[in-house]
C-alpha positions, 0 to 999 in steps of 0.5 A, spaced: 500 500 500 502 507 498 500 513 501 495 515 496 492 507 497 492 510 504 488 517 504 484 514 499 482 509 504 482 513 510 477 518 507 472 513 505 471 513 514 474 520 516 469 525 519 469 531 515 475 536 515 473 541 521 472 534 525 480 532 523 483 538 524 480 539 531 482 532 533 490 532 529 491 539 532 491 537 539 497 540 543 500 532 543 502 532 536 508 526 537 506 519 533 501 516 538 497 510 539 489 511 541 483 507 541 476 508 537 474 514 534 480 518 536 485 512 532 483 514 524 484 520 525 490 522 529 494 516 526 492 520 519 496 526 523 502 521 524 502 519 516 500 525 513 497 531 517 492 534 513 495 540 510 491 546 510 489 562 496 487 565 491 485 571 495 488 573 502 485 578 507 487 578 514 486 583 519 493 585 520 497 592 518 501 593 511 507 592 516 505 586 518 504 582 512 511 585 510 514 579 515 519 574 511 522 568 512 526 565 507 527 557 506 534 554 506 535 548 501 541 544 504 546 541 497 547 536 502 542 529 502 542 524 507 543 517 505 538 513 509 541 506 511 538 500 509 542 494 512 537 488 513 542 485 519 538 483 524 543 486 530 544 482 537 540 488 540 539 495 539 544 498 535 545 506 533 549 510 528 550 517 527 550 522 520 551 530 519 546 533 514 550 538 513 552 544 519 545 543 521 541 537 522 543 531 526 541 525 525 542 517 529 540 511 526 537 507 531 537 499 528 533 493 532 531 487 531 523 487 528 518 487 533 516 480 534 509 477 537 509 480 546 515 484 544 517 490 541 522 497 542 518 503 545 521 511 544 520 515 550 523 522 549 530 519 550 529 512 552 529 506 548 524 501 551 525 493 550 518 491 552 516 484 554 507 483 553 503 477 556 500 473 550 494 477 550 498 484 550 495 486 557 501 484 562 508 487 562 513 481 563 519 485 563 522 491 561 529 494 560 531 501 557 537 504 554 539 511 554 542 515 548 548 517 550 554 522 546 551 517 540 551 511 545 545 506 547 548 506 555 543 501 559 539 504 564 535 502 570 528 506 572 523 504 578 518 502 574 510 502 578 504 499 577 497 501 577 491 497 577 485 499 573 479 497 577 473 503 575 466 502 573 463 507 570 456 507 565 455 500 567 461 498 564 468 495 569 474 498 566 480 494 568 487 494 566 495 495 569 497 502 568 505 502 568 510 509 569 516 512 572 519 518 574 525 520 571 529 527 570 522 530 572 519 527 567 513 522 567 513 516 562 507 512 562 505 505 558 499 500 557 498 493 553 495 493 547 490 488 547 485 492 542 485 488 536 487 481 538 483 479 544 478 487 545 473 487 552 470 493 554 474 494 559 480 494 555 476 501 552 481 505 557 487 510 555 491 515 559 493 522 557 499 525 560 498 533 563 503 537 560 508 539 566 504 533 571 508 528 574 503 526 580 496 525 576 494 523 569 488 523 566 484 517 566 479 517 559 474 512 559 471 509 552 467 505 549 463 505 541 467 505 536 468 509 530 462 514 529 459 511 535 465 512 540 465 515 546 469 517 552 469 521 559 475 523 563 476 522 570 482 524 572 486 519 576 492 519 582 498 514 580 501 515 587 494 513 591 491 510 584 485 513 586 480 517 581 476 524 581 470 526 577 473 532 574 467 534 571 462 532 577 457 538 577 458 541 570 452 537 567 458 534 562 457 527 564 449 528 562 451 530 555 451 525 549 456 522 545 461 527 547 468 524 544 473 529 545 474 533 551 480 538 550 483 542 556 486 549 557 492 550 559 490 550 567 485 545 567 479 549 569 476 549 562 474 543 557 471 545 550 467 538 549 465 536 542 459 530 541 457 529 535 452 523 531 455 521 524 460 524 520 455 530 518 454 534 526 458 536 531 455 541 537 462 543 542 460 545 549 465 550 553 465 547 560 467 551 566 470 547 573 470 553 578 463 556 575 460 548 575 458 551 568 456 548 561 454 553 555 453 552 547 458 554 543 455 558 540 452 562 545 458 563 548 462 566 542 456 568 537 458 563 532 454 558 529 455 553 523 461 549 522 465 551 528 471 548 531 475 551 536 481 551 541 485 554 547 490 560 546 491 560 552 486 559 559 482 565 557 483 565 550 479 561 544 482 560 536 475 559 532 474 557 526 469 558 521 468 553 515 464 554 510 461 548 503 458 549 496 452 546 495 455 538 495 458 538 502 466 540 500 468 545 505 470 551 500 472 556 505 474 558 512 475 564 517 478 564 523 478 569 529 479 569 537 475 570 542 476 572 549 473 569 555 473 575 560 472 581 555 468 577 550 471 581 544 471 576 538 477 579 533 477 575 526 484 574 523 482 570 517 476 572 512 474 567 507 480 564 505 479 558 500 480 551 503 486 546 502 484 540 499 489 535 498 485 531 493 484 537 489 488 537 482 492 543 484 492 543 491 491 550 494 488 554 500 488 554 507 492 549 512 490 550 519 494 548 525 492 550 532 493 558 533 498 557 525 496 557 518 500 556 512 496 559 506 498 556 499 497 560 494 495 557 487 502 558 484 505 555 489 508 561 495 507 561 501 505 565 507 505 562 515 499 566 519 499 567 527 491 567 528 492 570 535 495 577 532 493 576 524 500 577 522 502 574 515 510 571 514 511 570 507 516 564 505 520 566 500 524 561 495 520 556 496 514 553 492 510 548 494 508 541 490 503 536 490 505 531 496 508 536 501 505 536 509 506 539 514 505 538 522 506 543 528 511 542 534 509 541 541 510 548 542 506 551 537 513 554 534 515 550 530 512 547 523 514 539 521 516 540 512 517 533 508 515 531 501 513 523 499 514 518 493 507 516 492 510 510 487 513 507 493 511 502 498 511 506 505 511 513 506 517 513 501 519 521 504 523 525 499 525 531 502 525 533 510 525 540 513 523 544 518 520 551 519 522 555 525 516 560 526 521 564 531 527 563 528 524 565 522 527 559 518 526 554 514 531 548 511 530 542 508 534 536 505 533 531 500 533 524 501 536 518 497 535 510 499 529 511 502 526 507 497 530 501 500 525 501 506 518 502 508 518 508 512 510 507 516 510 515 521 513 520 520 512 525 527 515 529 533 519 526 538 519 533 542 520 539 541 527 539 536 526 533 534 523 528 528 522 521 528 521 516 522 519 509 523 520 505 518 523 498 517 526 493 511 522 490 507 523 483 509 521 485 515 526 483 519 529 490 521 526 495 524 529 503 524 528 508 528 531 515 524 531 521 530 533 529 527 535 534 531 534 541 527 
């Protein structure tokens, strides 16, 4: 399967485009794996992000739009390895791109059944599941280390899942650590191979959080999914109803909850079918729950995100006459002021499958607009501020994906004649630096490359493996 056999297929089950780019553009943006509904789309974002001018009008001054950032094509081309010999475990190599990038090459044995290699921001796992993928039978780690693996040892906790909620009896082991003031935290993955109800559970990490996570708890799958939050402490293993007296637990088939930065408010989407969508802005200190719509005056196709704790990003889409979104508009609302500021004004719509694709890519509080010969211009919709992106033309087949930290834009190109992901060309646009280098990439062909996604904030990973599927590769970038 190549990548257009992908989109082609993936397209046929998606929800419409408003729906994928609220989903994708959560502020975890790292390749990850999730349950149900929530699994299309951001898998979707890990192989290809959805990538959003004939006419351009923002509410920005003539000094704004006068800002430039100019793209950098390194002569230098990475030679991606390809040897299929299996290594006596992990085995790492190093490459300079130029003066620039820094890549390793982290080669292991292909993941077998009960066992397989985890990334996590610097450690490499080498995890041992029972059969049914739910119990963890050992665990050993290596850390990158001046280009070394170097074993490591860490104090791994477990947790019991035990919890009934909507008459469902979520169960489960929760494993985690603490390490460098960081939490990492995994789960088995019996979804696909032996899947109860109860396995229906996934854990979401709060950003600068090491003593609770949230516990989401899911059942339905596709158009028929659901979850609800509950936030869950991993040193007493007890549960809070975070939500309890808002009224959210009342709301029907609510499947997306995202939070701001404080956790004092969640913006909740439900929905039934592919087609309607109602968002709610859940207020914890008020024990509010209000449309929308109410609270912004927007109606229609409407989705939106948090800029900051008091500070919304909406986005207005807008179809013809057959359903296909064709415009959208953007602005920002403020909670307390209740001051609503457009900052984009009915620009077309990036559509990927389109002959000569051009339009609006939106990515939390960026756009990239693509003009119809190819120019960009990258746009903070908080300010209105417009970037132009000079000695760059964009082509058929190029995405990008946002950073964790919203700075940063992920560029890369693929080979839609190749088995895989099959990437071409890999960059990265710094939105404060103001810079944007690519390389080009030759022997990529010789693997099949399967994600593509952040690591952290300055590094981007590929997952690829040979294909004989003997040998697997984990390729980290540091820009």
């Amino acid at each position: 399967m190549n990548i257009n056999d992908y989109r082609q297929a993936m397209d046929k089950i998606l929800p419409d485009p408003a729906l994928k780019e609220r989903i994708m553009n959560q502020k975890n943006t790292k390749k990850k794996y999730t349950p149900a509904r929530r699994v299309l789309t951001v898998a979707l974002a890990a192989a290809l992000s959805v990538t959003c001018l004939t006419a351009v009008a923002f509410a920005a001054s003539p000094e704004l739009r006068a800002a430039v950032l100019s793209f950098f094509h390194m002569e230098e081309r990475e030679q991606v390895p390809n040897s299929s010999a299996s290594p006596n475990g992990p085995d790492i190599s190093r490459a300079d791109i130029g003066e620039s990038v820094k890549a390793q090459y982290i080669k292991m044995e292909q993941n077998t059944f009960g066992r397989g290699y985890n990334y996590f921001s610097g450690l490499l796992a080498d995890l041992e599941w029972s059969e049914d993928h739910r119990t963890l039978l050992s665990a050993e780690f290596v850390e990158i280390q001046d280009g070394q693996l170097v074993p490591i040892e860490v104090e791994m906790n477990t947790n019991r899942i035990d919890i009934t909620y909507d008459g469902i009896h979520y169960q489960g082991e929760l494993y985690w650590f603490v390490r460098d003031g960081l939490l990492y935290v995994t789960r088995g993955t019996p979804l696909g191979i032996e899947t109860t109800p109860e396995d229906e559970w996934y854990i979401e990490q709060i950003p600068g959080r090491t003593d609770v996570v949230l516990l989401n708890l899911a059942q339905g799958r596709q158009m028929d999914y659901t979850e609800y939050p509950m936030l869950y402490r991993l040193d007493t293993g007890e549960t809070e109803d975070i939500l309890a007296g808002t009224g959210a637990a009342e709301l029907e088939r609510a499947y997306s909850h995202l939070w701001s930065e404080d956790m004092r408010r969640v913006l909740i989407s439900c929905g039934e079918g592919p087609d309607w969508q109602e968002d709610w802005l859940c207020d914890l200190d008020t024990k509010t729950l209000t449309p929308l719509t109410e609270v912004t005056g927007l109606d229609g196709d409407v989705t939106a995100s948090f800029m900051d704790h008091d500070t919304l990003t909406l986005k207005k889409y807008f179809r013809d006459a057959d359903g296909l979104y064709q415009s959208v508009s953007c602005y920002t609302f403020d909670l307390s002021s209740k001051q609503l500021v457009k900052t984009l004004d009915n620009v077309p719509y990036y559509r990927w499958f389109d002959e000569n694709p051009s339009g609006a890519q939106l990515f939390g509080s960026r756009c990239v607009l693509i003009s119809e010969s190819g120019q960009l211009q990258i746009v903070d919709l908080e300010t209105g501020e417009s970037t132009a992106v000079e000695g760059f033309t964009f082509q058929k087949g190029d995405e990008f994906s946002i950073s964790p930290s919203g700075d940063k834009l992920l560029y890369f190109s693929m080979d839609s004649e190749t088995e895989g992901l099959g990437i071409t060309q890999l960059g990265v646009v710094d939105l404060e630096q103001k810079t944007f280098i690519a390389f080009d990439r030759e022997g990529y062909e010789n693997l099949e490359e399967e994600a593509i996604g952040w690591e952290d904030n300055n590094t981007v990973s590929i997952n690829a493996h040979t294909p004989d599927r003997e040998t697997q590769y984990l390729l980290l970038y540091q820009f």
